[in-house]
TORBA-667989 format. One record per residue: residue in one letter; x, y, z of N, C-alpha, C in turn. Coordinates in steps of 0.02 Angstrom, whole numbers, padded with zeros to 5 digits, always signed. Example, Ala and Ser with C-alpha at 12.3 -4.5 7.8 and 13.67 -1.06 7.14 Angstrom:
<recs>
a+00660-00284+00390+00615-00225+00390+00660-00165+00390
s+00642-00112+00354+00684-00053+00357+00645+00002+00394
</recs>
This chain:
<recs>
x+00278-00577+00169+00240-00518+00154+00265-00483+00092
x+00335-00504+00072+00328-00460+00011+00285-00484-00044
x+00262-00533-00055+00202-00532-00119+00142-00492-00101
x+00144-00465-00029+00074-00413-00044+00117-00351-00058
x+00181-00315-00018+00221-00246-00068+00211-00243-00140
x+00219-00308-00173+00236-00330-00257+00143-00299-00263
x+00094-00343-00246+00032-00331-00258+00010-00247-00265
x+00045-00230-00190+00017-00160-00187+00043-00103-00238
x+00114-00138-00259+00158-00097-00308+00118-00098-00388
x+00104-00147-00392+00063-00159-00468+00010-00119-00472
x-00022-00122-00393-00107-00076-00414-00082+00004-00418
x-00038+00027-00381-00002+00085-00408+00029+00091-00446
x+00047+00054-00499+00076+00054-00554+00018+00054-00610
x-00025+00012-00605-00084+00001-00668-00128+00068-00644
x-00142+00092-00604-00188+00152-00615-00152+00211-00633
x-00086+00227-00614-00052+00277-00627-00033+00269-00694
x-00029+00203-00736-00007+00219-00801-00101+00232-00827
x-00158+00212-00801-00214+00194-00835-00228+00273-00843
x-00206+00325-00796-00234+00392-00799-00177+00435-00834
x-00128+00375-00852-00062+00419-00913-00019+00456-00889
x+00003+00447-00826+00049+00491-00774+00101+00456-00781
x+00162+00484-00810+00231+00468-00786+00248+00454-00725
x+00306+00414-00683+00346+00411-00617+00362+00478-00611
x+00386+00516-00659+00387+00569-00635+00358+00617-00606
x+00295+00629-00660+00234+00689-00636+00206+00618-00587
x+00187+00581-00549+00161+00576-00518+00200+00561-00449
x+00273+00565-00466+00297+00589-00401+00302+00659-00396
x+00292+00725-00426+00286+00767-00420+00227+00788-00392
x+00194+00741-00400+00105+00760-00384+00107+00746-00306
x+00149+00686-00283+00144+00629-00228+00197+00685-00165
x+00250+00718-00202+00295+00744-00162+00350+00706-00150
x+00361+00656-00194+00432+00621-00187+00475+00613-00239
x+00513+00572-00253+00555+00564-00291+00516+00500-00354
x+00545+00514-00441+00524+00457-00468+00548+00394-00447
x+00631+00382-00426+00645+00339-00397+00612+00296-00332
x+00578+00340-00291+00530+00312-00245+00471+00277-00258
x+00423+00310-00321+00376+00291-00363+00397+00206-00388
x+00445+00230-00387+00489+00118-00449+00491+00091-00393
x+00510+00109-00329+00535+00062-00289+00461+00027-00242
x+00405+00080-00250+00344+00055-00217+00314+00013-00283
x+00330+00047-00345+00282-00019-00389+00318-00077-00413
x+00398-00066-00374+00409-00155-00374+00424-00189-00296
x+00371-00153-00253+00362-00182-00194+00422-00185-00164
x+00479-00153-00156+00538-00125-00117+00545-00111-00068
x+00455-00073-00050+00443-00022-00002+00385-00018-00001
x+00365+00028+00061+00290+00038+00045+00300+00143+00073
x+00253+00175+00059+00265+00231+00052+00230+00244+00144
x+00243+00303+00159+00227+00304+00228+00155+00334+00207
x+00126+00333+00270+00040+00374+00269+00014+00404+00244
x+00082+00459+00241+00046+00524+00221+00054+00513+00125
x+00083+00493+00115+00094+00483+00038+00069+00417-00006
x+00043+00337+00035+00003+00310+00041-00084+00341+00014
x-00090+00400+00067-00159+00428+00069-00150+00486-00005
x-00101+00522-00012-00082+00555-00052-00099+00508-00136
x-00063+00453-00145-00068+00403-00205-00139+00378-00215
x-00181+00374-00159-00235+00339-00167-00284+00408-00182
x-00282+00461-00142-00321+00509-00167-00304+00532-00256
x-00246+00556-00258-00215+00575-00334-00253+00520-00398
x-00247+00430-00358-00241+00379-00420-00337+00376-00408
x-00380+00401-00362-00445+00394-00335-00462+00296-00322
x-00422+00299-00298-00406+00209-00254-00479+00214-00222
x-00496+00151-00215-00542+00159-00133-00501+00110-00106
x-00509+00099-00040-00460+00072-00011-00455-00010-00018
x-00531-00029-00039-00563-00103-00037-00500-00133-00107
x-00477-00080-00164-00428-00103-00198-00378-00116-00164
x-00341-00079-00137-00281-00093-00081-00308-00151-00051
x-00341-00153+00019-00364-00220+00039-00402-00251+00051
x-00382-00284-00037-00436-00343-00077-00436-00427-00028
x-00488-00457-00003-00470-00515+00008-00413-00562-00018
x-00396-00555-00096-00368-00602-00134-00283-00600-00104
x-00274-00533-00064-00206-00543-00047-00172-00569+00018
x-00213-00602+00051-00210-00630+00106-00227-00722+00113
x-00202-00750+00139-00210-00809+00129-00277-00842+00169
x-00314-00828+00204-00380-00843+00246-00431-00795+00217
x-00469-00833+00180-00532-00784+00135-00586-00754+00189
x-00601-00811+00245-00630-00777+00300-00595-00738+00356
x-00554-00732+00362-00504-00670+00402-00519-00616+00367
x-00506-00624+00299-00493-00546+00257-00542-00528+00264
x-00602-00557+00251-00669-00535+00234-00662-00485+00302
x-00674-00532+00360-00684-00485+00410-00616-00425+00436
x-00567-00426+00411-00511-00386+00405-00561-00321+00364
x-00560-00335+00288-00610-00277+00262-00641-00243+00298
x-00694-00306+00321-00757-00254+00355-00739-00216+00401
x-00694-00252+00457-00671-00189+00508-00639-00139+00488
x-00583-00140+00433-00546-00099+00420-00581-00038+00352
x-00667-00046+00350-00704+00000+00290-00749+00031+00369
x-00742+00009+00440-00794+00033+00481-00764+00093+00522
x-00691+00081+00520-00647+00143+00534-00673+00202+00497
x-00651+00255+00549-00659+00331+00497-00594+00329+00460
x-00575+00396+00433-00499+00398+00390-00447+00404+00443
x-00455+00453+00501-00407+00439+00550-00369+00381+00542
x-00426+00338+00603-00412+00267+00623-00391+00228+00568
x-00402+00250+00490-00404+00196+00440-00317+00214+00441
x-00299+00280+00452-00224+00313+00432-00182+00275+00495
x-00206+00284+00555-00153+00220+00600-00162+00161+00596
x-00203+00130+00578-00219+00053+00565-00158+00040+00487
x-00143+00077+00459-00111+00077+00417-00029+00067+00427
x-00040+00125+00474+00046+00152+00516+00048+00078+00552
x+00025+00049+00578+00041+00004+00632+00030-00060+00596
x+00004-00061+00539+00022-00131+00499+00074-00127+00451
x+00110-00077+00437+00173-00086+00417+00228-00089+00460
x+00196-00047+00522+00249-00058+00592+00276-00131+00610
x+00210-00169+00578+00201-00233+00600+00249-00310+00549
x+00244-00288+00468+00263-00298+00428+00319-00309+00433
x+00368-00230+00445+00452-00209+00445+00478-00256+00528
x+00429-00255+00581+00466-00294+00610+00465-00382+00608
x+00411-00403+00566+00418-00465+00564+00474-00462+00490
x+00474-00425+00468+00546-00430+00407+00601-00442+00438
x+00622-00397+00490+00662-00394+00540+00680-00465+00555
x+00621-00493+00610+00643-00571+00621+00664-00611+00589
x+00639-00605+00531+00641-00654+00476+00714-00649+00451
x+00747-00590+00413+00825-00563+00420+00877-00608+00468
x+00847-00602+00557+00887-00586+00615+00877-00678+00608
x+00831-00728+00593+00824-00782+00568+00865-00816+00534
x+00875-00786+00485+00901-00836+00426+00981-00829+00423
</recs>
């Protein structure tokens, strides 16, 4: 999974430089640190919900950029991954979020407790 962090880090990186915002002012904007800003646009990390929703409102993301078919390896999964995940309201779209990184950090976990 980290080549989708790396993915997700670039699309917050190319719109935040495309609208001319420093790491800085746009962690000022985001409520975090610039250092936090580097570490999500080289996929380090991923930012929690509320600052997730924060980056995408600030950078005006729609979410179909975040998740694009191309970053998943089954073109027909994603497709239907999309569709369910554009039929959610924002709530549900905000825990579907929480619980796929829930999901992420513990298969990192295994993978670590693995090798």
């Amino acid at each position: 999974m980290k080549m989708n962090n790396q993915k997700f880090g670039s699309i917050i990186r190319k719109k935040r430089k495309e609208m001319h915002l420093t790491q800085e002012k746009f962690a000022e904007m985001t409520g975090v640190t610039a250092g936090f800003i580097g570490q999500v646009e080289r996929g380090e990390t991923y930012p929690s919900i509320q600052i997730f929703m924060k980056m995408v409102n600030i950078l005006n993301l729609d979410t179909n950029e975040i998740f694009n078919p191309s970053y998943y390896k089954s073109e027909n999964n994603n497709t239907e991954f999309i569709i369910l995940f554009q039929k959610l309201n924002k709530n549900n779209q905000e825990l579907a979020w929480t619980l796929i990184q829930k999901l992420i950090q513990m298969q990192n976990d295994e993978e670590i407790q693995n090798s």
